[in-house]
C-alpha positions as CSV (number, residue, x, y, z in Angstrom):
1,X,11.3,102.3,-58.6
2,X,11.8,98.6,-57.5
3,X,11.3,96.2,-60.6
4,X,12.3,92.7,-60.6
5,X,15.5,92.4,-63.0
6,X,18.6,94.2,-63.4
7,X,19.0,97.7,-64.8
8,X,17.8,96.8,-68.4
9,X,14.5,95.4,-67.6
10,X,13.7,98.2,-64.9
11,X,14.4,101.0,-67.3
12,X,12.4,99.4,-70.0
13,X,9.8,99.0,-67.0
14,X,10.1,103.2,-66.2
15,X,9.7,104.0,-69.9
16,X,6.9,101.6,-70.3
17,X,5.6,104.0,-67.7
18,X,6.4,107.1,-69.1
19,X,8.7,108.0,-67.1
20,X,12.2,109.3,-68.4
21,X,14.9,108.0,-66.2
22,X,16.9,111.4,-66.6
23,X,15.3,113.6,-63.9
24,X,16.3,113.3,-60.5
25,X,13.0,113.2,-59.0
26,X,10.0,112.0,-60.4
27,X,6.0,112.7,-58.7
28,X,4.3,109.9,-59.7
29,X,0.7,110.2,-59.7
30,X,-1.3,107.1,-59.3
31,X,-4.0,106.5,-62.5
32,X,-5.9,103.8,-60.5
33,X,-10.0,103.4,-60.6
34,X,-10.1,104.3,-57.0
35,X,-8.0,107.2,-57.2
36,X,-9.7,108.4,-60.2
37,X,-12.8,108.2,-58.4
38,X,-10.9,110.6,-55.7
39,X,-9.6,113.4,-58.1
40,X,-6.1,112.3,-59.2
41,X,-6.4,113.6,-63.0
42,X,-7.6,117.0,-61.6
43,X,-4.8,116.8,-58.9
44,X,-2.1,115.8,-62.2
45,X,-3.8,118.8,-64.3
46,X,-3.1,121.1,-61.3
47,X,0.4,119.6,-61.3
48,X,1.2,120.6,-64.9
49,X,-0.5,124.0,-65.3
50,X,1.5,124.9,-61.7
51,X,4.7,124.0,-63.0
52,X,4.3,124.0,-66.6
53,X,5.4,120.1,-67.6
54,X,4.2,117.8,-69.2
55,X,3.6,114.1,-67.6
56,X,6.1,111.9,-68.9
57,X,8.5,114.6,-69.8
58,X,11.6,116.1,-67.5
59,X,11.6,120.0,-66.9
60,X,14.3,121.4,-69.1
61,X,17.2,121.2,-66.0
62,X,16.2,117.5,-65.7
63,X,15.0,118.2,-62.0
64,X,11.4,116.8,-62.3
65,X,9.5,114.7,-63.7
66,X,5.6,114.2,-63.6
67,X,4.4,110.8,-63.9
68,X,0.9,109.2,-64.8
69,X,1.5,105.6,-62.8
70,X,0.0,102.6,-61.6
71,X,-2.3,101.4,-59.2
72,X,-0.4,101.8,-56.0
73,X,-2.5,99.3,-54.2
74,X,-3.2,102.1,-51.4
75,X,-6.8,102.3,-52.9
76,X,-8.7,103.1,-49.4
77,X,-6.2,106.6,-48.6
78,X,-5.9,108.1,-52.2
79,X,-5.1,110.4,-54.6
80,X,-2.1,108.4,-54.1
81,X,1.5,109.8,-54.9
82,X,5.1,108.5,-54.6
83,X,8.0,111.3,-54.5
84,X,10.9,108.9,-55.6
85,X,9.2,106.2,-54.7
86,X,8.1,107.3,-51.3
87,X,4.3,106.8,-50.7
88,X,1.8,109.2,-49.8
89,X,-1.7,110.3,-49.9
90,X,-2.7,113.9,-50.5
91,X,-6.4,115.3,-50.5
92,X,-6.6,116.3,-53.7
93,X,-6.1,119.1,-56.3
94,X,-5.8,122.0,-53.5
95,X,-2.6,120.5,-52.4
96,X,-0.9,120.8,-55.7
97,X,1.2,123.5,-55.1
98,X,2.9,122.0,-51.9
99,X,3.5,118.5,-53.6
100,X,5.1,120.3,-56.7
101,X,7.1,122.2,-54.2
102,X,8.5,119.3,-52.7
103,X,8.8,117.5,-55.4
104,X,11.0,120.1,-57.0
105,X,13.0,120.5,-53.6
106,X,13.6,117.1,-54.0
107,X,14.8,117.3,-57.5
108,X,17.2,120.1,-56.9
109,X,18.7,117.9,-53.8
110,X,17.1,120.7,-50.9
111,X,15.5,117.7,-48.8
């Protein structure tokens, strides 16, 4: 995540958040109006009952984490998503199961 400020202020900024910094990838899922409007709760619900976490929390080998974020200012192409920090749009819940798979991927270093 890139936050003005040095390494104090951005992890104040990622537990602000919710995000714990220990997982080596974190699925953020954008909690903007538009994206709301477009099924991003129903795609973070899918997200948790697939793999069992919690937003905000790491999975128990510190591979994941799911987090509730920001506007992502990509209002017009959402549910928005960012895969340590990498942007992308998905079409909703039904794509769940491949974004947690990549996600996790990502978190055990397979990408």
């Amino acid at each position: 995540m890139n936050t003005p400020g040095g390494a104090p202020e951005s992890a104040a900024w990622a537990a602000f958040l919710g995000r714990d910094t220990r997982s080596r990838a974190g699925l953020e899922i954008c909690q903007g109006s538009a994206c709301r409007e477009v099924g991003n709760e129903e795609l973070l619900a899918s997200l948790e009952r697939l793999s069992g976490l919690r937003r905000g929390r790491p999975a128990a080998d510190g591979s994941l984490t799911l987090i509730a974020g920001i506007c992502q200012g990509r209002c017009a192409v959402g549910p928005n998503v960012r895969l340590n920090g990498c942007p992308f749009s998905v079409e909703g819940p039904g794509q769940a199961a491949d974004l947690l798979k990549r996600a996790l991927e990502a978190g055990r270093g397979d990408v």
